[in-house]
C-alpha positions in Angstrom: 0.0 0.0 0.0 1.3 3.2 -1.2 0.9 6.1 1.4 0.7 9.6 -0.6 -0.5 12.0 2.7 1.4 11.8 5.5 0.1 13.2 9.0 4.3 14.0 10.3 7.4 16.0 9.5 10.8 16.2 10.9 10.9 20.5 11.0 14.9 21.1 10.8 14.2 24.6 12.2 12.5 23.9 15.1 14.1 20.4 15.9 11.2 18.5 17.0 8.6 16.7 14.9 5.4 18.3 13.9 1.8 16.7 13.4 -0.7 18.3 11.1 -3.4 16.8 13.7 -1.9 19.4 16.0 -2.6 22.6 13.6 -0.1 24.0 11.4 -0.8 27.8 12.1 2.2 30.0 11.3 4.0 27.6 9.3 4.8 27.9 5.9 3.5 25.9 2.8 4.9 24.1 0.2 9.0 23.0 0.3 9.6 26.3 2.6 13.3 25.9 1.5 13.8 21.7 2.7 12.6 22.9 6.2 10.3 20.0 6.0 11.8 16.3 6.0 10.3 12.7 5.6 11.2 10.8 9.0 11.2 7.9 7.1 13.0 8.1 4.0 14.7 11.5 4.9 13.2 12.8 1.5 12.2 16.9 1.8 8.3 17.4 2.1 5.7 19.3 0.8 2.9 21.5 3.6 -0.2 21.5 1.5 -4.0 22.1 2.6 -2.9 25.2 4.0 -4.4 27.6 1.4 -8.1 28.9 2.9 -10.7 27.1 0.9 -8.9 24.0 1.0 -11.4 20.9 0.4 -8.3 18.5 2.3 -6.7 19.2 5.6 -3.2 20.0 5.8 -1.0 16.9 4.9 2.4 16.0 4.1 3.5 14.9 0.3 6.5 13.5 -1.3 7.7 15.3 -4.3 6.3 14.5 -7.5 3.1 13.0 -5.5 4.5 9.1 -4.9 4.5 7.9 -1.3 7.3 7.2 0.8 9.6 4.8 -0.4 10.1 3.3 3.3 6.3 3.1 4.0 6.8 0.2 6.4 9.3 2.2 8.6 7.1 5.4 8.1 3.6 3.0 9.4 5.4 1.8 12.8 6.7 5.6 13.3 3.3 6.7 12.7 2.2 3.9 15.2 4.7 5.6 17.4 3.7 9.1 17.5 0.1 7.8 17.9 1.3 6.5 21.5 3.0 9.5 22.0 0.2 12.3 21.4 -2.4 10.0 23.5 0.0 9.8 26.3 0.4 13.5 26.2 -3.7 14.3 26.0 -3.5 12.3 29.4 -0.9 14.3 30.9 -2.6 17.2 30.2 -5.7 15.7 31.9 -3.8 15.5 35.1 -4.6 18.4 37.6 -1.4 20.1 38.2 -0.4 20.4 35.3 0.8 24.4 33.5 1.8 23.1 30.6 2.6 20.3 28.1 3.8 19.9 24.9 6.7 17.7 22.7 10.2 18.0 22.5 12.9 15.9 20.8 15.9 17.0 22.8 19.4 15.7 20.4 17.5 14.7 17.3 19.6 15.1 14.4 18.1 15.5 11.0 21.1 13.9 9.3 21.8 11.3 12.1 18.4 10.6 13.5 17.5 7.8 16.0 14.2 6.9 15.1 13.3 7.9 18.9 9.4 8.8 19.1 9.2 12.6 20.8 9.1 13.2 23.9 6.0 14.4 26.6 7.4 17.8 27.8 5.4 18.4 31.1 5.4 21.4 33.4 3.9 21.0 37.1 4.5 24.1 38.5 8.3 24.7 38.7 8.9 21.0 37.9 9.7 20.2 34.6 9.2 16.4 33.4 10.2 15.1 30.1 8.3 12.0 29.3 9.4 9.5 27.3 7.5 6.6 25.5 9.5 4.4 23.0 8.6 2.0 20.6 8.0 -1.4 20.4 11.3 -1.9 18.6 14.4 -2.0 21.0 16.3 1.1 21.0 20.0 1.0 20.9 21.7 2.1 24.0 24.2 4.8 22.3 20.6 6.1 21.3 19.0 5.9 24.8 22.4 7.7 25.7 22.1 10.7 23.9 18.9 11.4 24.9 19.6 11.2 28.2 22.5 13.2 27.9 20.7 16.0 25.6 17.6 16.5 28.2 20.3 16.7 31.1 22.0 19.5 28.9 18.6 21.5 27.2 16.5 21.0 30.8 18.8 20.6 33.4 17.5 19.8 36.8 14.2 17.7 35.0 12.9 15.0 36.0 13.6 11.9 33.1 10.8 9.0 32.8 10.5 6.4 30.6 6.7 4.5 30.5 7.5 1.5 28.5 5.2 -1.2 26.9 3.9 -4.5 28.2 5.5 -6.6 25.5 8.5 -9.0 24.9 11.1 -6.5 23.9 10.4 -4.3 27.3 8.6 -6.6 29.8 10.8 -9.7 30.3 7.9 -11.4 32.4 9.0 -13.9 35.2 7.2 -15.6 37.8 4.9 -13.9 40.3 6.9 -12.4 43.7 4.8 -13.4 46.6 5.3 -10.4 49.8 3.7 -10.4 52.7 1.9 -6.9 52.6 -0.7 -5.5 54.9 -1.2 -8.6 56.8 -1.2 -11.0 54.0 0.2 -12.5 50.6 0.6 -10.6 47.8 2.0 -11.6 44.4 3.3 -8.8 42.4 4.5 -9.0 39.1 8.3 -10.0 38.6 10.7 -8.9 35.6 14.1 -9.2 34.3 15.3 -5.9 33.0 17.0 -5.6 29.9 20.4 -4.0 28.7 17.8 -0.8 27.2 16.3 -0.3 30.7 19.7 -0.8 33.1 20.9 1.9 31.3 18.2 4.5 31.6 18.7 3.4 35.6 22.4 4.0 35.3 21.7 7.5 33.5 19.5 8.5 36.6 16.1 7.9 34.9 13.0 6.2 35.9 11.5 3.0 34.1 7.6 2.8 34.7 5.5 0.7 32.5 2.5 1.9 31.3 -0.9 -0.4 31.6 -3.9 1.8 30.3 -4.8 4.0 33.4 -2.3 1.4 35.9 1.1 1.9 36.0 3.7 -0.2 37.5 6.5 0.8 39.1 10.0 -1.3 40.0 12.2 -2.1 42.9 14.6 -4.4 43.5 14.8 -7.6 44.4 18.5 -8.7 45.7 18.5 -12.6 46.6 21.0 -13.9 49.2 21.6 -16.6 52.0 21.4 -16.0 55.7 24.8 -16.7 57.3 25.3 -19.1 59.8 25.9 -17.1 63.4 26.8 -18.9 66.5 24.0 -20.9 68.2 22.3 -20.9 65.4 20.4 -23.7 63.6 18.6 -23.2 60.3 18.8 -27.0 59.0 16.2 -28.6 61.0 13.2 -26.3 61.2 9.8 -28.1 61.0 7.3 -28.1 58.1 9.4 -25.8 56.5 9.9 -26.6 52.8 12.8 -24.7 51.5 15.9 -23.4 52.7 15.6 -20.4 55.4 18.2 -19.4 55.0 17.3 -18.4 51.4 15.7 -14.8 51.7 15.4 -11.5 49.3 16.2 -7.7 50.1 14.4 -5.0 48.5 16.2 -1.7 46.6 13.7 0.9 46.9 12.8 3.8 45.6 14.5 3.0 42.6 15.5 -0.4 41.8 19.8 -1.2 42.8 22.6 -1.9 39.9 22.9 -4.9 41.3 18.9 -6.3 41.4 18.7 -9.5 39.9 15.1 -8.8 39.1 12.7 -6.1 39.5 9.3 -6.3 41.5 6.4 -4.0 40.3 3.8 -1.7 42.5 0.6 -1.2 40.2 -0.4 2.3 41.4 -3.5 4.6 39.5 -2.2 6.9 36.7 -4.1 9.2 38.0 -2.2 9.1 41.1 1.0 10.7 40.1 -0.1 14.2 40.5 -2.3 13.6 43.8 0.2 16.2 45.3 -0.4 19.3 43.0 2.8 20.8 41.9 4.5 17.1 41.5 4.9 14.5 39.5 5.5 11.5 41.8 4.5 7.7 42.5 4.2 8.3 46.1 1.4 5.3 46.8 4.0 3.0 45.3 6.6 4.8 47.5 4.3 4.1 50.5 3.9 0.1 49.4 7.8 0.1 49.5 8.4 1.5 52.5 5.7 -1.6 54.1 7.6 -4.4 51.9 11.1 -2.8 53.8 9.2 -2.6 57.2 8.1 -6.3 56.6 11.6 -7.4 55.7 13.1 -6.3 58.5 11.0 -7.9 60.9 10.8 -11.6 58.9 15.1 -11.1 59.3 14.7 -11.0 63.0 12.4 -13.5 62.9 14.3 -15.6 61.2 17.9 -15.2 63.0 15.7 -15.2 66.5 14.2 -19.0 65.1 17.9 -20.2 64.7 18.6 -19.9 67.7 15.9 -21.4 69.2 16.7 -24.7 67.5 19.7 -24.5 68.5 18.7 -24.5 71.9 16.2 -26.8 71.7 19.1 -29.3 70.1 21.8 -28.2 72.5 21.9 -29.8 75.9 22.8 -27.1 78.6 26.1 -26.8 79.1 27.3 -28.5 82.9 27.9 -26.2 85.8 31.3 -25.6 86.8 31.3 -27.6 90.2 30.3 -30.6 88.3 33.1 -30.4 86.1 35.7 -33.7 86.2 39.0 -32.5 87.9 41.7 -31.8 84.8 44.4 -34.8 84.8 47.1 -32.8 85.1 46.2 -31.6 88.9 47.6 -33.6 91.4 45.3 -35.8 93.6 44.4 -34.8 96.7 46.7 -35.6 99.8 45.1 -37.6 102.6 45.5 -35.8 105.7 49.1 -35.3 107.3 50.6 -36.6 104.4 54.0 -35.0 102.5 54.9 -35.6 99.4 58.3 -37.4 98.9 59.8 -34.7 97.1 58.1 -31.8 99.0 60.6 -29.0 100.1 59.7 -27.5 103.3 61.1 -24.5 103.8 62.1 -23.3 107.3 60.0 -20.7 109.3 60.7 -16.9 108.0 60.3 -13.9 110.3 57.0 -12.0 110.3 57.1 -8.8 108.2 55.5 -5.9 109.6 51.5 -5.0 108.2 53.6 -2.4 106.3 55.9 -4.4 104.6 53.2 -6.8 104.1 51.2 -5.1 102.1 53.5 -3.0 100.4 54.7 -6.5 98.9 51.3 -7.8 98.3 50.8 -4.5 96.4 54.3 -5.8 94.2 53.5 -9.8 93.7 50.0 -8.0 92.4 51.9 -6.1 89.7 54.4 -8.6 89.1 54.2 -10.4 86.0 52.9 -14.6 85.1 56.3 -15.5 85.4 57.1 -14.4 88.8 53.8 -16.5 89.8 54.5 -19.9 88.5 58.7 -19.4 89.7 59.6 -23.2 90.1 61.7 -23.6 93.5 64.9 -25.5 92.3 65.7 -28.8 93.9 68.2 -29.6 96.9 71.8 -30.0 95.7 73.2 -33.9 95.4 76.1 -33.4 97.6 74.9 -31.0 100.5 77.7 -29.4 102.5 78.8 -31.0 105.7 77.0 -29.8 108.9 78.7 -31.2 112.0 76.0 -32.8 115.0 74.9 -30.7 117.9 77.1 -31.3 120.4 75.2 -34.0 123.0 73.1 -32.2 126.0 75.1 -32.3 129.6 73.6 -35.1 131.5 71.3 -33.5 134.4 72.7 -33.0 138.0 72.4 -35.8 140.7 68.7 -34.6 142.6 69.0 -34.5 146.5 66.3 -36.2 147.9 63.7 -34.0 149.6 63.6 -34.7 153.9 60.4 -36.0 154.9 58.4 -34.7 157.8 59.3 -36.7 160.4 62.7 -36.8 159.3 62.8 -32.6 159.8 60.9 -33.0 163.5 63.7 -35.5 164.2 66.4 -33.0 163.3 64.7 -30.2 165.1 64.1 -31.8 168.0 67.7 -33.1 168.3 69.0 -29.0 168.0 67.3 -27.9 170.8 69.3 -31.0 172.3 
């Protein structure tokens, strides 16, 4: 099918693309000089239906009134732009919203990227530039130009990219069940692509867009549970899998390092419920739960551990009951000495000065001084000569007897 009137242009003086739907007041007709440019086949156009008393609207031709010679490419970028002006009739709908319009920041006209335009929205002094790409995967040097030519045209705004629900942008994996508001939820799971880690690495956002729902990502890190001290996590009952086995989330924006993203379905609507911004705050609100929930199933978890542990564990034996270490000696049975005990011989006492002013020293002495091993007796200890033997005791006189001293005294006053 051959395609003479077409509804778009590439304008080379204004650098963005215009529709014909949206009115082409103050623009001039006909080849205006080669301002005009096919976005297909890069061929210069022709404005007609501009002249008052036209029976057509305003359309697009090719010179010499044959259609595009790309008209498959020129179908899916009218496909495209078809996305992009109903997108931006809802954006307009939003309350909020002081402006919006299309933009096509670094489009080249003689190195183009094929890159459908932009939303350009203005809420209050908050500018957000809207993106909504194609079916067909862009290439990420494209994806990085752009980025780079709306942080350089509109610095400071806000960059978001509402991607389709099909193969090429929604890798779809199996549900992630959360526990949410007091029971299980299953969100949707995906795998991002190399297009959509870098629009994350280049500081913009990747929503998908689901009619009036969009869903928004965070991340989902997987990991195992290290093993702590008195902790068991191999025999818990009527559990299935691994405990150990657990997810973190990456919120508000998903990490680098996510193995797979986890999406919040939120309202469209709900995106400018604050008037002024442009912000997916109930989906914020869902993340901050799933985080609040997370923390408390790892305490739960680590807390279980160890409460199999010690259910497993018998409780450790008090000290008294402990078995006496081998190395100690055996007890001595009363007045016993050992063969090769030295016993020294009585020392002075020490006055209660001296006393303590050494007790204050062996307490600041060092291990060594403490376990000082006394050194056996010599073999060959010097000669001592004997006591010499005690006198033997003087010759007792025996003690008179009673009568014997009457006698006597009776005899002296003889």
């Amino acid at each position: 099918m051959i395609r003479v009137m077409g509804r778009s242009a590439w304008d080379t003086e204004s650098r963005t693309t215009i529709w014909v739907d949206d009115g082409v007041g103050g623009l001039p007709p006909g080849m205006a000089e080669g301002r005009y440019l096919c976005r297909a086949c890069r061929e210069k156009l022709i404005l007609k239906g501009t002249r008052t008393g036209s029976k057509v609207q305003p359309y697009f031709a090719h010179r010499g009134g044959a259609g595009c010679s790309r008209s498959e490419k020129e179908a899916l970028l009218d496909a495209a732009d078809e996305v992009v002006i109903r997108l931006r009739e809802q954006i307009r709908a939003l309350p909020g919203v002081t402006g919006c319009t299309t933009a096509s920041p670094g489009e080249n006209h003689m190195t183009p990227s094929l890159m459908p335009s932009a939303v350009l929205a203005q809420f209050g002094t908050t500018t957000v530039v809207i993106e909504a790409p194609t079916a067909t995967p862009l290439g990420t040097e494209a994806i990085r130009r752009r980025i780079q030519a709306v942080r350089e045209e509109h610095a400071g705004a806000q960059h978001v990219w509402f991607l389709r629900r099909d193969l090429d942008q929604f890798h779809r994996l199996a549900p992630h069940p959360v526990w949410l508001r007091g029971k299980t939820t299953l969100h949707e799971q995906v795998a991002p692509n190399e297009q959509q880690l870098v629009i994350l690495a280049g500081g913009g956002h990747v929503y998908w867009l689901d009619g009036k729902a969009v869903l928004v990502p965070y991340g989902i890190l997987r990991f195992r549970h290290p093993v702590q001290r008195d902790q068991d996590w191999a025999n818990w009952r009527r559990w299935k899998s691994d405990p150990r086995d657990d997810w973190r989330i990456s919120k508000p924006r998903p990490a680098p390092d996510a193995h797979t993203w986890g999406l919040v379905p939120i309202a469209f609507s709900s995106l400018t419920r604050t008037r002024g911004t442009f912000r997916p705050a109930d989906a914020y609100q869902v993340m901050d739960e799933l985080y609040a929930a997370q923390e408390s199933r790892f305490k739960w978890r680590n807390q279980h551990a160890r409460e199999v542990y010690a259910a497993a564990t018998p409780p450790a034996r008090a000290e008294s009951e402990a078995e006496p270490v081998a190395n100690d000696p055996e007890p001595l049975e009363s007045g016993q000495i050992a063969a090769d005990a030295i016993v020294p011989s009585p020392l002075p006492q020490e006055p209660e000065a001296e006393l303590s002013a050494r007790a204050a020293s062996e307490s600041e002495s060092d291990v060594e001084s403490a376990e000082m091993v006394i050194p056996a007796p010599p073999a060959h200890p010097p000669y001592v000569p004997p006591a010499p033997a005690p006198a033997p005791p003087a010759a007792q006189v025996a003690t008179p007897r009673l009568w014997q001293r009457l006698l006597r005294f009776a005899r002296r006053d003889d």
